[in-house]
N, CA and C atoms as an extended XYZ file, in Angstrom:
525
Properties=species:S:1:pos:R:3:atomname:S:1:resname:S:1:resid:I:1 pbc="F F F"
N        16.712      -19.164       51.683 N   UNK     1
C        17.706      -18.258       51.149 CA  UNK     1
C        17.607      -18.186       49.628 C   UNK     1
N        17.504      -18.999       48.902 N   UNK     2
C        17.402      -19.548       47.591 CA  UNK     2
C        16.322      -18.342       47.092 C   UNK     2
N        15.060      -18.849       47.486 N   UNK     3
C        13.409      -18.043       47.221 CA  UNK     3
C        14.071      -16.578       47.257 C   UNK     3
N        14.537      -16.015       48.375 N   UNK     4
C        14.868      -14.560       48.471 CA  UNK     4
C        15.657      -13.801       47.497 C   UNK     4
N        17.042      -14.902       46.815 N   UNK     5
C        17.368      -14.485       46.056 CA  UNK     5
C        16.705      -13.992       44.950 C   UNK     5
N        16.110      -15.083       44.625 N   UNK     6
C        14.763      -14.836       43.056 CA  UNK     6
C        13.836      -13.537       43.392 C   UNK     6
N        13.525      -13.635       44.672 N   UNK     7
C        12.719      -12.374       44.906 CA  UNK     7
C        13.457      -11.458       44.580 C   UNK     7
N        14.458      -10.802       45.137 N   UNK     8
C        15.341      -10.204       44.795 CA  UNK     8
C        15.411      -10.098       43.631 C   UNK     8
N        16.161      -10.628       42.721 N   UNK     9
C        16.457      -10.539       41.105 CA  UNK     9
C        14.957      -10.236       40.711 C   UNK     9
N        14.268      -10.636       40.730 N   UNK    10
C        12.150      -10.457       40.373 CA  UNK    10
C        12.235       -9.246       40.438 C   UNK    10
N        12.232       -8.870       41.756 N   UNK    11
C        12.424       -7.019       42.326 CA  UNK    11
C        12.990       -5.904       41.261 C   UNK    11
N        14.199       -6.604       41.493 N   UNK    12
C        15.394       -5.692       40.146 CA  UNK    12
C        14.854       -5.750       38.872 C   UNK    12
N        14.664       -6.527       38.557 N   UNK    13
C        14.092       -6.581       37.013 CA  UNK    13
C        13.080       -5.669       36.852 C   UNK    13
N        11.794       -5.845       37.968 N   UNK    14
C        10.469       -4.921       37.428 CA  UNK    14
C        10.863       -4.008       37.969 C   UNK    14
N        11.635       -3.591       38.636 N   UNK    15
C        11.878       -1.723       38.725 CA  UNK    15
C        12.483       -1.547       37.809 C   UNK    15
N        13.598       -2.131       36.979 N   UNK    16
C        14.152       -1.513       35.954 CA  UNK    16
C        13.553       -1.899       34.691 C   UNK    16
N        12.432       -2.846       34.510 N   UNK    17
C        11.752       -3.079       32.769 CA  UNK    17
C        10.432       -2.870       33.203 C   UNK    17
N         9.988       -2.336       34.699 N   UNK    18
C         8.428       -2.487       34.659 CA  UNK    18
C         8.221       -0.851       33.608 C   UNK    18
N         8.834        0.135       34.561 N   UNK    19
C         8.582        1.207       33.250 CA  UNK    19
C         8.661        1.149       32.064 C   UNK    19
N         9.471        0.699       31.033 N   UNK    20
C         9.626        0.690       30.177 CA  UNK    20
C         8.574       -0.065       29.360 C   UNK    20
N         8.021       -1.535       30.038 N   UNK    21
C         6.755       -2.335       29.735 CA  UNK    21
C         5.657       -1.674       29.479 C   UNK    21
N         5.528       -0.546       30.618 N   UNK    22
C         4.113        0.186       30.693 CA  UNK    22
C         4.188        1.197       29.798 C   UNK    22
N         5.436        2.353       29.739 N   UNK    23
C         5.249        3.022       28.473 CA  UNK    23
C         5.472        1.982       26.909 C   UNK    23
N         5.648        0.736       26.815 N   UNK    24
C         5.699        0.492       25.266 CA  UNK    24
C         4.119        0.027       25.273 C   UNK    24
N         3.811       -0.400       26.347 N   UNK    25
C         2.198       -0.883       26.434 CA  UNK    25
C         1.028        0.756       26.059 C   UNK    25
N         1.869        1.058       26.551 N   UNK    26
C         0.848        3.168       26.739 CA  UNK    26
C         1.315        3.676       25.044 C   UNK    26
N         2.606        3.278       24.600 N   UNK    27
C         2.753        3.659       22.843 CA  UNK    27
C         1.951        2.702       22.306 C   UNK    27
N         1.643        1.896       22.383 N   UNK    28
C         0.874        0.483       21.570 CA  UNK    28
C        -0.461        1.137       21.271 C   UNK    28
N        -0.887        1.313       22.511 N   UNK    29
C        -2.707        1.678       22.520 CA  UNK    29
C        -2.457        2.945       21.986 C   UNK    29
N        -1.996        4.281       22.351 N   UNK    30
C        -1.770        5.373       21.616 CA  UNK    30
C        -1.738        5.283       19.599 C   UNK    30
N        -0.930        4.517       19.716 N   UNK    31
C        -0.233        4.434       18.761 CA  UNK    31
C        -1.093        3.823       17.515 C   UNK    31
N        -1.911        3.112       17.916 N   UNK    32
C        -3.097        1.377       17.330 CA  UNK    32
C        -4.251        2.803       16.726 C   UNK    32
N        -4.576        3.641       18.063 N   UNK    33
C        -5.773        4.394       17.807 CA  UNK    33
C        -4.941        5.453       16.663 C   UNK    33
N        -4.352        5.986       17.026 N   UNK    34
C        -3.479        7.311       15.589 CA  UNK    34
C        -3.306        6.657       14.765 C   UNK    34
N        -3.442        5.280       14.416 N   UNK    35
C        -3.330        4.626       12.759 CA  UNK    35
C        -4.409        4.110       12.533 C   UNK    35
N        -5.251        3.977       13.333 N   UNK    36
C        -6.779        3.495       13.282 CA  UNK    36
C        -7.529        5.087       12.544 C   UNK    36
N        -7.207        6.000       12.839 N   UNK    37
C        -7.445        7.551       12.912 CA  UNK    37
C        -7.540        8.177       11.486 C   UNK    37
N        -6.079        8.034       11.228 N   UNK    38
C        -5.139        7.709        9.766 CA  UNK    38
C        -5.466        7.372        8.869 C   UNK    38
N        -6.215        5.694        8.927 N   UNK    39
C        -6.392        5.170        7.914 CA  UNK    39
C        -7.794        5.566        7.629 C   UNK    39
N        -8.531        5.139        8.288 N   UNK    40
C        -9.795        6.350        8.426 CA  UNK    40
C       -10.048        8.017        7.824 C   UNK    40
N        -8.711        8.676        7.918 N   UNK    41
C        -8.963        9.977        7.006 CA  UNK    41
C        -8.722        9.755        5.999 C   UNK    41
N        -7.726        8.591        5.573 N   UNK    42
C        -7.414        8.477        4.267 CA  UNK    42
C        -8.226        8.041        3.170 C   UNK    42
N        -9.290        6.939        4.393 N   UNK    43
C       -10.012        6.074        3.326 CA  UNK    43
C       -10.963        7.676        2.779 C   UNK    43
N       -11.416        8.248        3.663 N   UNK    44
C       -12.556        9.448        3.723 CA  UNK    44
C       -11.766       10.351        2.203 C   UNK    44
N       -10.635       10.348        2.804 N   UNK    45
C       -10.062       11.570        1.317 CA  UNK    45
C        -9.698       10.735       -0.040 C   UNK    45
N        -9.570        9.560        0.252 N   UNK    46
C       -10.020        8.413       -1.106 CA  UNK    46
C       -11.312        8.870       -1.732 C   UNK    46
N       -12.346        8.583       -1.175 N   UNK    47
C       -13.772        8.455       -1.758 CA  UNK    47
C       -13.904        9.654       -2.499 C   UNK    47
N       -13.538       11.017       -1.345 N   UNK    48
C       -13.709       12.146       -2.067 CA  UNK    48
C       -13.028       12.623       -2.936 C   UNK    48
N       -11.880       12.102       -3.901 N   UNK    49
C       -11.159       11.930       -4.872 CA  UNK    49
C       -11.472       11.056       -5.835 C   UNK    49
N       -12.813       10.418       -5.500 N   UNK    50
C       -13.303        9.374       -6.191 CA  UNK    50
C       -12.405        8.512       -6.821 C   UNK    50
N       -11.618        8.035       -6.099 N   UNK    51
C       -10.473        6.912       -6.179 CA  UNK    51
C       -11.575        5.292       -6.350 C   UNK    51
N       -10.966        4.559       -7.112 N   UNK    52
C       -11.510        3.105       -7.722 CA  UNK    52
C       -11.740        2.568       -6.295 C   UNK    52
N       -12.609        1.758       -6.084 N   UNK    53
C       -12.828        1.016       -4.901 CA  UNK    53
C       -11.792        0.477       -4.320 C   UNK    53
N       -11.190       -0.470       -5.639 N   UNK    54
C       -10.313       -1.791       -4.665 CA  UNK    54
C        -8.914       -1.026       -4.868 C   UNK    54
N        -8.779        0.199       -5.751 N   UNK    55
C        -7.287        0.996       -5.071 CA  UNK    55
C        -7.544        2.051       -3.268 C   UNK    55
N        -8.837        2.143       -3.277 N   UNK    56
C        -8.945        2.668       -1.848 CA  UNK    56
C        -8.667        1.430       -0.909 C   UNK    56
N        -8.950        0.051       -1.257 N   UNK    57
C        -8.829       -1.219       -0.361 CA  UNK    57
C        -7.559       -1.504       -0.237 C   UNK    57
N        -6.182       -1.475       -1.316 N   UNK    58
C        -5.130       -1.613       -1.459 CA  UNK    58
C        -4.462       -0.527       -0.623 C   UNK    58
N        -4.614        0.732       -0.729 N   UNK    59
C        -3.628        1.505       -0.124 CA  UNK    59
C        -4.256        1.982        1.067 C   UNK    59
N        -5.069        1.510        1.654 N   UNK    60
C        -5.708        1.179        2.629 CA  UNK    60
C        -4.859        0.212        3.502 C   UNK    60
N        -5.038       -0.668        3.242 N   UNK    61
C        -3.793       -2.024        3.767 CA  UNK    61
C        -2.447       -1.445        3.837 C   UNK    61
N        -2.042       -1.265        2.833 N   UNK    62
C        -0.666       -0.721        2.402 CA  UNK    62
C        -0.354        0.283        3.880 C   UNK    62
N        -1.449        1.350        3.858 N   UNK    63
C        -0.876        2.495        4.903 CA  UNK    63
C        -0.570        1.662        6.108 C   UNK    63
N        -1.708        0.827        6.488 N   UNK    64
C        -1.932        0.725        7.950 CA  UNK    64
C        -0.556       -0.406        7.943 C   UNK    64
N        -0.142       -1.670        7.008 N   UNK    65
C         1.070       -1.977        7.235 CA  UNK    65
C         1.998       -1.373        7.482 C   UNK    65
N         2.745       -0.165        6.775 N   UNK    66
C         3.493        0.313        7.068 CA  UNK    66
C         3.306        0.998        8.285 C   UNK    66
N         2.283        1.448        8.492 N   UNK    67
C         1.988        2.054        9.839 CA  UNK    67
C         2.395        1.188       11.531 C   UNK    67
N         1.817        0.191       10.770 N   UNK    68
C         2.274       -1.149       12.390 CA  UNK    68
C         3.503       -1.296       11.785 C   UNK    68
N         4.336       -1.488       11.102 N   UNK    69
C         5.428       -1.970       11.177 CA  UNK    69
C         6.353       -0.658       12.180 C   UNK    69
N         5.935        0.739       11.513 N   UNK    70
C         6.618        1.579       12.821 CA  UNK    70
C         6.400        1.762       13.607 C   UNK    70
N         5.134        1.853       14.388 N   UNK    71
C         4.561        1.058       15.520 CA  UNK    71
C         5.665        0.110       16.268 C   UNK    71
N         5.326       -1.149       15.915 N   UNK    72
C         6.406       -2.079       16.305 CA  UNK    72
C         7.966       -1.818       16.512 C   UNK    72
N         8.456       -1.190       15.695 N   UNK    73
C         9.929       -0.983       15.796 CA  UNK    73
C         9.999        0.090       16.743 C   UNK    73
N         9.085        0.961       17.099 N   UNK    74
C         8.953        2.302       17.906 CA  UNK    74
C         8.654        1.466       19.492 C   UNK    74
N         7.917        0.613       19.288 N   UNK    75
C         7.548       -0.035       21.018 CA  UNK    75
C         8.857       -0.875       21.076 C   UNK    75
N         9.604       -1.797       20.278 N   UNK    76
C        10.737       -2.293       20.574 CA  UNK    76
C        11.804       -1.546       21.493 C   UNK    76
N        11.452       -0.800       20.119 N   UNK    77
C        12.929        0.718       20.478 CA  UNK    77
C        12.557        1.144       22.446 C   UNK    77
N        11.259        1.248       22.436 N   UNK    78
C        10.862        1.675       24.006 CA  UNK    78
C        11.269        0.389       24.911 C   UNK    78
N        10.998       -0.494       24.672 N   UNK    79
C        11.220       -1.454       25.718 CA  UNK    79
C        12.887       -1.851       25.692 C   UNK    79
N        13.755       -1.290       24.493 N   UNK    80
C        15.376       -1.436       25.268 CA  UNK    80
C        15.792       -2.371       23.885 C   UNK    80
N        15.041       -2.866       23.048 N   UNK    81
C        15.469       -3.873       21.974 CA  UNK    81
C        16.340       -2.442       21.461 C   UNK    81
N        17.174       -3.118       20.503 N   UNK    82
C        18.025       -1.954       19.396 CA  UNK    82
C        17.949       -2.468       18.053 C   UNK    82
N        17.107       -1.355       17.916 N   UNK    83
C        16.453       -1.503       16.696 CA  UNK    83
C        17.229       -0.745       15.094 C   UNK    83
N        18.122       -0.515       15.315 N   UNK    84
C        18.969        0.221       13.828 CA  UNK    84
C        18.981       -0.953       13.777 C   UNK    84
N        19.451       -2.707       13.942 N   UNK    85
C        19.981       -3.517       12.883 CA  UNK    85
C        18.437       -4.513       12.538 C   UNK    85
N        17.809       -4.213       13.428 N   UNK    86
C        16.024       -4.640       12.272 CA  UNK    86
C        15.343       -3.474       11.337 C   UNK    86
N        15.469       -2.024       11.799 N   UNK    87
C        15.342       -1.100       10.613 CA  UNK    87
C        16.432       -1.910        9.174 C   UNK    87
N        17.475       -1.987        9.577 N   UNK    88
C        18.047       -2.601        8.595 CA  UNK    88
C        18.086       -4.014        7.722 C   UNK    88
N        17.559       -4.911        8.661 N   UNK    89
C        16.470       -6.433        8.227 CA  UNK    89
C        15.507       -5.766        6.812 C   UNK    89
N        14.762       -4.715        7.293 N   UNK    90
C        13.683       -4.146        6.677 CA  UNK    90
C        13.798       -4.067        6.005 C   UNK    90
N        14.843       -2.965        5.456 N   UNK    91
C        15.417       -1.932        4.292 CA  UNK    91
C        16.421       -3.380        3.074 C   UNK    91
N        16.899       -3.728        3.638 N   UNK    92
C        17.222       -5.155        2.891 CA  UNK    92
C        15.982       -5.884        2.217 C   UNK    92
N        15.074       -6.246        3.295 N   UNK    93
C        14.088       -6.968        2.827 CA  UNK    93
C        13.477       -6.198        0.909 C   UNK    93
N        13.226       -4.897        2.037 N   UNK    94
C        12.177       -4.387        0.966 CA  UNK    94
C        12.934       -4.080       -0.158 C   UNK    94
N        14.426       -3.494       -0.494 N   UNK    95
C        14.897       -3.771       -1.823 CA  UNK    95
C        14.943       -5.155       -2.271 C   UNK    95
N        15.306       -6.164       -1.900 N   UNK    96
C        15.113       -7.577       -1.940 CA  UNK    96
C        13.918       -7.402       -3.112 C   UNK    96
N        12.922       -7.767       -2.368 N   UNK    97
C        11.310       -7.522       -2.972 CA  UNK    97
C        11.284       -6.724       -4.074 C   UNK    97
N        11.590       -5.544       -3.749 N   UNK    98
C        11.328       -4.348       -4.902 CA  UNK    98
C        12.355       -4.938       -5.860 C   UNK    98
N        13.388       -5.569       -5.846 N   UNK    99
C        13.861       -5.951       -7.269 CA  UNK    99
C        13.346       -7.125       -7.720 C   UNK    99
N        13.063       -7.879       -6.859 N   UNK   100
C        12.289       -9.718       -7.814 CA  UNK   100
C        10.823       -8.970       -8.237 C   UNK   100
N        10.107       -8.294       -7.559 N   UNK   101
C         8.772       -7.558       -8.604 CA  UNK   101
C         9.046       -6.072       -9.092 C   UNK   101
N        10.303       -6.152       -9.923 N   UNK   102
C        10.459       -5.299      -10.506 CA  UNK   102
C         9.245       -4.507      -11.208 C   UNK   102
N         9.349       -5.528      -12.375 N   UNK   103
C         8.236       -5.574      -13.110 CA  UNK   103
C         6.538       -5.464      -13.263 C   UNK   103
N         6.260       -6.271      -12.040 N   UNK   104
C         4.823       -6.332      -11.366 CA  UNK   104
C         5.036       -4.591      -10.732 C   UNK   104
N         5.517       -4.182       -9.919 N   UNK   105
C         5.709       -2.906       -9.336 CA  UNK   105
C         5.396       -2.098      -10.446 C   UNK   105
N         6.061       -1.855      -11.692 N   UNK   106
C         5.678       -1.069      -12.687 CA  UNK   106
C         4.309       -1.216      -12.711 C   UNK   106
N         3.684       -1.962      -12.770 N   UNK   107
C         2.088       -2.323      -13.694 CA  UNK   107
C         1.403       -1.798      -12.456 C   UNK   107
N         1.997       -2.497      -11.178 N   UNK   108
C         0.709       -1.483       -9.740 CA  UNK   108
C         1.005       -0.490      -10.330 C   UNK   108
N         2.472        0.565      -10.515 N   UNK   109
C         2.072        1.652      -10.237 CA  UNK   109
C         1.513        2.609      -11.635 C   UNK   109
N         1.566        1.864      -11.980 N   UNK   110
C         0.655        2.408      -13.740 CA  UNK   110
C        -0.219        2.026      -13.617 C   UNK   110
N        -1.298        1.005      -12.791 N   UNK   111
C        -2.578        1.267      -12.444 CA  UNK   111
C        -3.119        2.197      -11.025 C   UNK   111
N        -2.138        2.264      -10.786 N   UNK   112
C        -2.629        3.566       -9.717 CA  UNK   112
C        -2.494        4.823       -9.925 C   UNK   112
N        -2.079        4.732      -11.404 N   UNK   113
C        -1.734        6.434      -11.872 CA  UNK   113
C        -2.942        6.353      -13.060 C   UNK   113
N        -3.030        5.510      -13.351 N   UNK   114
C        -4.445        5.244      -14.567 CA  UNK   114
C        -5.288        5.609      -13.292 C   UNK   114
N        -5.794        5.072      -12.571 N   UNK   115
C        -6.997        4.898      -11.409 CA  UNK   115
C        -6.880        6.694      -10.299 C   UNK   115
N        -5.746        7.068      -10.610 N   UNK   116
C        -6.180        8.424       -9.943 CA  UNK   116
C        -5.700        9.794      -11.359 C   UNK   116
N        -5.925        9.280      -11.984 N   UNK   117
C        -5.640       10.942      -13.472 CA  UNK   117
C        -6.388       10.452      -14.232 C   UNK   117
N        -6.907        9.418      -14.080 N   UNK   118
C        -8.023        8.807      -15.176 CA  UNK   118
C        -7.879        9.283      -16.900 C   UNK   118
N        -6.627        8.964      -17.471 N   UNK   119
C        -6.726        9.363      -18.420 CA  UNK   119
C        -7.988        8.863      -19.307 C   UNK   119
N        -8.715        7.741      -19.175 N   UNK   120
C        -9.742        6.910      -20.294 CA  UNK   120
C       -10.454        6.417      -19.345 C   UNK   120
N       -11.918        6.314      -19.251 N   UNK   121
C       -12.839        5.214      -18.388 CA  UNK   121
C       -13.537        4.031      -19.380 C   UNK   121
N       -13.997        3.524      -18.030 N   UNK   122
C       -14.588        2.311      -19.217 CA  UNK   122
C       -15.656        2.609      -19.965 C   UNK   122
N       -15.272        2.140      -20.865 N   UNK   123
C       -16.471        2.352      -22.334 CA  UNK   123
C       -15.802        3.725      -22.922 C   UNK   123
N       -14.545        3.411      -22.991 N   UNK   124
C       -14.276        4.308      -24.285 CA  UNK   124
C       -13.158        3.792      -25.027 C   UNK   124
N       -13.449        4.184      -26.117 N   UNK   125
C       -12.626        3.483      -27.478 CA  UNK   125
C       -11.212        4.263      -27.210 C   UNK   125
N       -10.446        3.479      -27.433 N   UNK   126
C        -8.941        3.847      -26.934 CA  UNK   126
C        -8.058        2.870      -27.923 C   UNK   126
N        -7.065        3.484      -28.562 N   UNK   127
C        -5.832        3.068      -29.174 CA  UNK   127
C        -4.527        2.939      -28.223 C   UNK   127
N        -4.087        1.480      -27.759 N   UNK   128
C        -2.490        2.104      -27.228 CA  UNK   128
C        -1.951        0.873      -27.373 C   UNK   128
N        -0.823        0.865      -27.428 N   UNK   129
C         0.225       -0.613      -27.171 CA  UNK   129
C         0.174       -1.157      -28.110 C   UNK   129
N        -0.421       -0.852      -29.479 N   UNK   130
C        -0.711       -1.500      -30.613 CA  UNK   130
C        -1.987       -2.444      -30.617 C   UNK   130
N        -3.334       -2.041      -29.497 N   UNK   131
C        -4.204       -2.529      -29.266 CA  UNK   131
C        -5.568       -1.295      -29.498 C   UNK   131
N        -6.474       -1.721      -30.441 N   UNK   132
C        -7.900       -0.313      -29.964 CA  UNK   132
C        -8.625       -1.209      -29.801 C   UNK   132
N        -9.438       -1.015      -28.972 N   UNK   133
C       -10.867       -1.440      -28.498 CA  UNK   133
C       -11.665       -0.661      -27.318 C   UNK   133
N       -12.531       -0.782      -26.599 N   UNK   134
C       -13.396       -0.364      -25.826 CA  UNK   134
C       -12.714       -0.519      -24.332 C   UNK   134
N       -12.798        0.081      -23.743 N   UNK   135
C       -12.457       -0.795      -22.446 CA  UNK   135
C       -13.338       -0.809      -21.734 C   UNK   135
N       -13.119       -2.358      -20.933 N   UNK   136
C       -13.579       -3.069      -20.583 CA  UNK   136
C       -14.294       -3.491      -18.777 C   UNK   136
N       -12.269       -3.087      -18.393 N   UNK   137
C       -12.217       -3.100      -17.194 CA  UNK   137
C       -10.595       -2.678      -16.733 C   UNK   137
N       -10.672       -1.905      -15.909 N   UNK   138
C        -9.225       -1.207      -15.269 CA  UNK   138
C        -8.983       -1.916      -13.826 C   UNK   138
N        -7.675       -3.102      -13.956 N   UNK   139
C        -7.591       -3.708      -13.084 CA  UNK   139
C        -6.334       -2.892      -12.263 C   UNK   139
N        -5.558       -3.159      -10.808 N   UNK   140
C        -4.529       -2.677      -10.744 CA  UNK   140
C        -3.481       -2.933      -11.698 C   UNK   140
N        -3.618       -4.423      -11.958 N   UNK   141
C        -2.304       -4.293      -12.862 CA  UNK   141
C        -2.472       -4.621      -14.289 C   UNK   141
N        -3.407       -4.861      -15.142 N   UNK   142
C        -3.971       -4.991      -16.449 CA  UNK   142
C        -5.187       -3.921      -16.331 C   UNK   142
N        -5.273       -3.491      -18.107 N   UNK   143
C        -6.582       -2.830      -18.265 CA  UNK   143
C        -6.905       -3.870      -19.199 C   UNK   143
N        -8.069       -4.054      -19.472 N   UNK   144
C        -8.787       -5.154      -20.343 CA  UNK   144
C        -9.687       -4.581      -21.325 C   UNK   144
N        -9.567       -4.503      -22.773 N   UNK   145
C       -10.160       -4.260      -23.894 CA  UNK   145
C       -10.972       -5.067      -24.645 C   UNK   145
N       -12.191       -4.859      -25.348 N   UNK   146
C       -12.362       -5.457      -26.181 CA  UNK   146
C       -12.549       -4.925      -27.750 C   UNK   146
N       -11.967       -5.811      -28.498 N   UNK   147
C       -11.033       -4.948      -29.894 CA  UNK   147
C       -12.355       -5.543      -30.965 C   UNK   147
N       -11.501       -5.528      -32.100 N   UNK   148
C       -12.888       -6.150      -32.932 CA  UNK   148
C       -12.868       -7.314      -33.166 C   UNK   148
N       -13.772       -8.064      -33.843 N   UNK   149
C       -14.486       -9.110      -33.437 CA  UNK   149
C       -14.476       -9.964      -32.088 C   UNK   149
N       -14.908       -8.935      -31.448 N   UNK   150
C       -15.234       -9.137      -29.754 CA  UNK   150
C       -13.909      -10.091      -29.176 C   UNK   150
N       -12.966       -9.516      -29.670 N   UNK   151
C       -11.360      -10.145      -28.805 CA  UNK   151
C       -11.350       -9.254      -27.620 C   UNK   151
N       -10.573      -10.181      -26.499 N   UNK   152
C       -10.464       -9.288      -24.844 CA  UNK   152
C        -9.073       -9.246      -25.248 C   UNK   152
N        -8.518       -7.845      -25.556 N   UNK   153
C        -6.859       -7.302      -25.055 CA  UNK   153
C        -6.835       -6.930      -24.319 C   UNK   153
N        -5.265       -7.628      -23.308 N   UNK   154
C        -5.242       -7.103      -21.913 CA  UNK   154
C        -3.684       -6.574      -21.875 C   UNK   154
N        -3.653       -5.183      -21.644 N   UNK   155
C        -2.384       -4.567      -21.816 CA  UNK   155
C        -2.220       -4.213      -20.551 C   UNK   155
N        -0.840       -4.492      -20.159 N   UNK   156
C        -0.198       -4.494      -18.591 CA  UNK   156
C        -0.115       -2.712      -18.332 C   UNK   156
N        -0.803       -2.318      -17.253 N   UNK   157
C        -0.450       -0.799      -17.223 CA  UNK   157
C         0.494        0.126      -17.241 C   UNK   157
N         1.971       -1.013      -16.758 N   UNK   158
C         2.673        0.053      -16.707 CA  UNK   158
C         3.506        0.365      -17.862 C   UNK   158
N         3.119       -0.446      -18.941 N   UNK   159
C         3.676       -0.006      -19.815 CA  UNK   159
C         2.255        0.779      -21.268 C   UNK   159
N         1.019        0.833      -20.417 N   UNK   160
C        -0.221        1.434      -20.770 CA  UNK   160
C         0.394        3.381      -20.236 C   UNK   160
N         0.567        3.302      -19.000 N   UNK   161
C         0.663        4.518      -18.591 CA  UNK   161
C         1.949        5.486      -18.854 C   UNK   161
N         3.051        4.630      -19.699 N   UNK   162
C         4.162        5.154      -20.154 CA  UNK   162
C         4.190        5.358      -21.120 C   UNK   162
N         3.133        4.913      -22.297 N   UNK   163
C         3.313        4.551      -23.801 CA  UNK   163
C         1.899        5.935      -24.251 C   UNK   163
N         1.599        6.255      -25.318 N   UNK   164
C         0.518        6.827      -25.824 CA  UNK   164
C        -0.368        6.143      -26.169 C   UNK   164
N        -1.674        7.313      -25.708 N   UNK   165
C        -3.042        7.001      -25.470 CA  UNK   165
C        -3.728        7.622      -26.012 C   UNK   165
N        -4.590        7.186      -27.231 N   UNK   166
C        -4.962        8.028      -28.070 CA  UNK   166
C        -6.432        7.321      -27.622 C   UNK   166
N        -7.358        8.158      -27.449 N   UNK   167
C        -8.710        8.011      -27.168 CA  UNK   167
C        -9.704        8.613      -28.093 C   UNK   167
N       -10.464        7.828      -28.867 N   UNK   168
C       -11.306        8.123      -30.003 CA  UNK   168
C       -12.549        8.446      -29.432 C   UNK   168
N       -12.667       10.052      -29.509 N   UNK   169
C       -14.452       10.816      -29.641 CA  UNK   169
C       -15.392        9.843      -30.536 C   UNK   169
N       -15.791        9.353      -29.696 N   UNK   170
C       -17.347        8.976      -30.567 CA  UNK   170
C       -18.243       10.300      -31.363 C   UNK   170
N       -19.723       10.017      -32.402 N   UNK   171
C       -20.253       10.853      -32.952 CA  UNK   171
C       -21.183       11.413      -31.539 C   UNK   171
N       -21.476       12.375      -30.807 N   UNK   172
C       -22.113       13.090      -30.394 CA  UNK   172
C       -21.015       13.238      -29.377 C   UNK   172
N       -19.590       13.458      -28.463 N   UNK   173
C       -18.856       13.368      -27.476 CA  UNK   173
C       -18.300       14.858      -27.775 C   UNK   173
N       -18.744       15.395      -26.874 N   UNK   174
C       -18.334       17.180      -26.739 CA  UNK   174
C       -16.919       17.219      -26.259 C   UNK   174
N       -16.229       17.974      -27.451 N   UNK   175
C       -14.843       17.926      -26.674 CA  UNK   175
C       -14.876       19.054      -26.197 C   UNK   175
């Protein structure tokens, strides 16, 4: 009598969560390949924007995280979890974050606005921040100069990409 019961309850359960299992299992694989798809056109329309390598590697990651994270909350949501108060975990989290890297946040995003408007490339003489020298190297979040007598200045971007940029023509540089 015991066994039958469990059978029973076993029974009830997968008629009422077996569907729901199989469509969050059928959004998963759907879902894995359309961000697999995604990130893939993006990287493709990176290159052809001739976007910096390791900012195509960064927002590369970036997409496809955010991408599984709705993913996930979308297969939850299918299998019966209720998901408005983890959308809301999220949205906490990520202001959380976005205010302790206030600061760092500025400098990504002033190297990702240096790295796609390209105001200056490397090897050109540039005045800004109260720094001139050559540059060197354009990191996401520092650009790196070298000034005179071969000093490395490293000015944080986001206050590179807010401030003026005066870029010195060399003798033969066609304006």
């Amino acid at each position: 009598m015991e066994i039958q019961k469990w059978l029973d309850i076993g029974l009830e359960f997968l008629i009422n969560f077996g569907p729901k299992l199989v469509g969050a299992i059928i959004i998963w694989i759907i879902g894995s390949w359309v961000i697999k798809k995604l990130i893939t056109g993006a990287g493709q329309a990176m290159k052809k924007g001739n976007y910096d390598e390791s900012l195509q590697k960064f927002l590369s990651n970036l997409l496809s995280w955010v991408f599984k994270i709705i993913l996930i909350v979308v297969v939850l949501g299918t299998v019966g979890v209720e998901t408005t108060s983890f959308a809301a975990i999220l949205a906490a989290a990520g202001l959380a974050i976005g205010l302790a890297l206030q600061g760092s946040l500025a400098n990504f995003a002033g190297g990702v606005l240096i790295m796609i408007f390209k105001p200056f490339k490397i090897g050109d003489l540039i005045e800004a921040q109260g720094g001139m020298g050559v540059v060197k190297e354009i990191e996401i979040f520092t650009t790196k100069l070298i000034g005179l007598l071969n000093r490395e200045i490293i000015i944080p971007n986001g206050s590179l990409s807010n401030g003026n940029i005066i870029t010195i023509l060399l003798k033969g540089h066609v304006v």
